[in-house]
N, C-alpha and C positions, 0 to 999 in steps of 0.2 A: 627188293625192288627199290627201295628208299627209306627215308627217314621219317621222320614226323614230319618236318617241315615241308615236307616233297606232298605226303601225300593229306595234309591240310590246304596247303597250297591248290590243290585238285582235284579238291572232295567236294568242295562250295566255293564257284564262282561268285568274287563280288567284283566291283568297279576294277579293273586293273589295275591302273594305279596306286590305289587303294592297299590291295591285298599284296602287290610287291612290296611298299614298305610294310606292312603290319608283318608277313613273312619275314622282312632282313631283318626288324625287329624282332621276334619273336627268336631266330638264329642267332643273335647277335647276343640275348639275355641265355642264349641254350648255352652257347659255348659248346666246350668240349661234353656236355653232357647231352647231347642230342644224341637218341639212340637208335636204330632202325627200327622198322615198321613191323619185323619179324614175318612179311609175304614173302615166300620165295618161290620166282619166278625159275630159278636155275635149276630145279629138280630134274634127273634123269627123267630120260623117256620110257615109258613101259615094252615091252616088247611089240613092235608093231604100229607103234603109234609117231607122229611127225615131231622132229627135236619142238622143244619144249617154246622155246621164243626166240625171235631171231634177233641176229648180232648186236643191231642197231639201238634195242628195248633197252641190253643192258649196260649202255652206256649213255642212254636219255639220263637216269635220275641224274648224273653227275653234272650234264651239262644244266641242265634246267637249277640243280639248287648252286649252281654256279651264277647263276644269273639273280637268282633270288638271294646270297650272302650280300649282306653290308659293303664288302670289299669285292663284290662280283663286278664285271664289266658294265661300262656304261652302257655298248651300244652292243647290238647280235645282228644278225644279216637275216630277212625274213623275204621270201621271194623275192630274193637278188638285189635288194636293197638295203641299207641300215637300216635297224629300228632302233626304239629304248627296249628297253624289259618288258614295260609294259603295255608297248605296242605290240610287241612279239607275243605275251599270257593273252591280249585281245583277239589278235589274230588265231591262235590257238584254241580258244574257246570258239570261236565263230565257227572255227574248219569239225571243231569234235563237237560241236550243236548239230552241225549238218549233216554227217557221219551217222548220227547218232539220230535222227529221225527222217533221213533218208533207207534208212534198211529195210529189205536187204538189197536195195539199188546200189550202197554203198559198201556190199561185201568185196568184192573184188579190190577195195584198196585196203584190205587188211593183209598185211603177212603172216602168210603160212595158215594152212587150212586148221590149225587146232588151236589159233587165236581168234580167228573168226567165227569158231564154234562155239567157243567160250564168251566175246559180246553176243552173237547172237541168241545163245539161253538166255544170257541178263537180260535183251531187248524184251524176248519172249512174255516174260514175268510179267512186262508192265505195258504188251500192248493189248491184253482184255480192257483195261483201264484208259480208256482215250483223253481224258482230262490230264490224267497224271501223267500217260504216257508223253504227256506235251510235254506237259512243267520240267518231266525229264528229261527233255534233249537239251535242257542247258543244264545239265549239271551230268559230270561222267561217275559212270557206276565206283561207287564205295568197295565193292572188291577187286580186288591188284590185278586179276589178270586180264579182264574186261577194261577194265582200267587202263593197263597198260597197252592192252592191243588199241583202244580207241586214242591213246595220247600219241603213241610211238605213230600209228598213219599220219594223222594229224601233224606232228613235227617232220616228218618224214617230204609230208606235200608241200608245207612251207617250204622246205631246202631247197626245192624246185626252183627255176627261174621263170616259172607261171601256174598259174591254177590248171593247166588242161584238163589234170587229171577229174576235176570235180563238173567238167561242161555237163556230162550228163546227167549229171544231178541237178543240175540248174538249167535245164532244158526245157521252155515255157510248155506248158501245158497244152494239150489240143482243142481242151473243151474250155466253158467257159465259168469253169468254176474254180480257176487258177487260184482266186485268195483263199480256199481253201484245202488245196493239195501242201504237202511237207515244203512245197520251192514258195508258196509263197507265204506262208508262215515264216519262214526263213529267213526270206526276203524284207519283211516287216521288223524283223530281228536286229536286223541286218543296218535297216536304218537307223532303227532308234542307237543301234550303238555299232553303227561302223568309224565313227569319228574319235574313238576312241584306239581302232587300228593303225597300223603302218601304213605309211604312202604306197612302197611297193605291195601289199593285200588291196590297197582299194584300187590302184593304177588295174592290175591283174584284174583283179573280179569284175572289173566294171561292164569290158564285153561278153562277161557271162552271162552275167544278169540280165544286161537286154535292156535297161530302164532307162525311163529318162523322163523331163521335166513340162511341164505344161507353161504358157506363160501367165495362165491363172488358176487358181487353186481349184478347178473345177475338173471332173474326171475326162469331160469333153473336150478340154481347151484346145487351142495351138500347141502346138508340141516345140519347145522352147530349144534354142541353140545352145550345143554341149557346150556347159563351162569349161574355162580356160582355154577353149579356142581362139589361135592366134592367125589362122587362114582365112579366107573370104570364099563366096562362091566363086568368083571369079578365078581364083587359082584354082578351080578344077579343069580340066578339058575331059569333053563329054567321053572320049575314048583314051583311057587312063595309059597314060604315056609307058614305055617300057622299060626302064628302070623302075619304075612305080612297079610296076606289074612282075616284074621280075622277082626282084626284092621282097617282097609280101607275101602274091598271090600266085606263082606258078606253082608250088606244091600240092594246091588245092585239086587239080585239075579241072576236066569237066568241058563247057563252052565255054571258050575263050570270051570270044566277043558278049556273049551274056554274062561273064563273069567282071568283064572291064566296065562294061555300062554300069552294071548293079552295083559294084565298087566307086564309080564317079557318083550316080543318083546321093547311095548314102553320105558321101562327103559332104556333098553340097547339103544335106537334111542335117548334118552333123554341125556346119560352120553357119547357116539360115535359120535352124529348126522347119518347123510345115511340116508338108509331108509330100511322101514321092512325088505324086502329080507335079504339085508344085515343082518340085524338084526337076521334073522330066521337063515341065515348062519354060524352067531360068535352064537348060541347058539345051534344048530342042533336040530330046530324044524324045522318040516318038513311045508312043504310052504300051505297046507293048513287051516293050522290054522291064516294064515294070513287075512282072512276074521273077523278073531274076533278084529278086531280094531273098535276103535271107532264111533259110526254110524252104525255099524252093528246092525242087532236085532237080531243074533244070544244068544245075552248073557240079552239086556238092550235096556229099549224103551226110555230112557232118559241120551245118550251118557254124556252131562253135569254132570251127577254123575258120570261117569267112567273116568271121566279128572281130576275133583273136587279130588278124592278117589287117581291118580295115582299123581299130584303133591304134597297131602300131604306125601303120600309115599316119593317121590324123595327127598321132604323137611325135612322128617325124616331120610332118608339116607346120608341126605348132613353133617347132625348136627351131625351124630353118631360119634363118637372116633375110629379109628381103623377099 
């Protein structure tokens, strides 16, 4: 599977930055004497059973202690954006945290049905144990093949040019005990060290998540206008023009006209903060289209596309000239 360096490197998460230099370090005094880890992933399959791991696994360790050597590249591309190294081990950790206490929600992004088998025994082990079982979603199982299936998804969704894959896992909760379901553990995770990830992870996650800011630190406040917005209410029209609509939101399907309203509403909640009412107010749509928000199935049976579709909108209005 790898080296020493490969699998210290992703046996114990610490600060990223951190652990990429102590890793080049640690490579760099190995030299030519760094030996493998002696796991091996490449063994035959038994008769009957699904190839052993697929393409992509056995060619991670190379890129990853490519990135970790002394003389590794400065920058890697981590959802469609540059990162450093150690934005990229951030983002990696974040995606194999989530993975990794969202199961088995998050079976289906593992390849191949006999790597999934193998994190999920490991998960197994340590969900009698709810304490620990937490402490362990930040840190990937110490044997290679669990290992490997939860690292290789995990770089795999990075390479993507957006998180889609992961909406359903970060799909708020219905009841009201969200702070303590795995999304919002996560979530809390998420904060204290997302500022440590890549631009393109926090850009991407951000309409996952769904969150946003208060204008005072109280759980009630006003719900505060998204930073770095560079649009005004005024540049919305109530019935989202069609180029706008084209461009974003026709793939969605559903009702049209419920889908352009509830796409103008959030804009204006996006570039003001408040909240819809408000919102329906400074545009004089009448209050029941306010139903076409997010999560509705009036319009979309898969709200994460209509968050996905309206921040790239916002993000194309931030960048416009004029």
């Amino acid at each position: 599977m790898g080296r020493q360096g490969l699998a210290g490197s992703t046996a114990r998460w610490l600060n990223p930055g951190d652990r990429v230099a102590l890793v080049r370090q640690s490579a760099q005094a190995a030299g030519r004497h760094a030996r493998p880890c002696a796991a091996r992933l490449d063994a035959p399959a038994r008769p009957g059973e699904d190839p052993p791991v697929p393409d992509d696994l056995l060619a991670l360790p190379d890129r990853l202690l490519q990135l970790l050597s002394p003389e590794g590249p400065a920058a890697t591309m981590s959802v469609g954006q540059p990162a450093t190294p150690a934005q990229y081990f951030a983002d990696l950790r974040l995606v194999c945290s989530l993975l990794n206490g969202a199961w088995p929600h998050s079976r289906n992004l593992i390849a191949g049905p006999g790597m999934a088998e193998s994190l999920g025994q490991y998960i197994a082990t340590t969900s009698g144990d709810a304490p620990r079982r937490h402490a362990l979603c930040d840190a990937p199982p110490l044997d290679a093949r669990p290992a490997a299936a939860l690292i290789t998804a995990a770089a795999r969704i990075l390479d993507g040019g957006d998180l889609k894959a992961l909406s359903e896992l970060l799909a708020p909760a219905r009841d009201s005990a969200s702070r303590k379901t795995s999304r919002g553990r996560w979530i809390r995770r998420y904060h204290r060290a997302g500022h440590d990830c890549s631009a393109g992870f926090q850009n991407a996650l951000e309409p996952l998540i769904n969150s946003f800011q208060r204008t005072d630190r109280r759980s009630r406040g006003r719900r505060a206008p998204a930073p770095q917005t560079k649009f005004a209410p005024e540049h919305v029209p109530e019935h989202l023009q069609d180029d706008w609509y084209g461009e974003h939101f026709r793939h969605i399907g559903g009702n049209t006209r419920l889908l352009r309203r509830a796409a103008a509403l959030r804009l204006v909640q996006i570039a003001a903060g408040g909240s819809l009412a408000e919102a329906a107010a400074f545009l004089g749509i009448d209050h029941c289209y306010l139903k076409a928000s997010p999560g509705s199935a009036a319009f979309t049976d898969d709200p994460a596309e209509f968050r996905l579709a309206l921040h790239a909108l916002a993000r194309q209005l931030s960048t416009t000239p004029a």
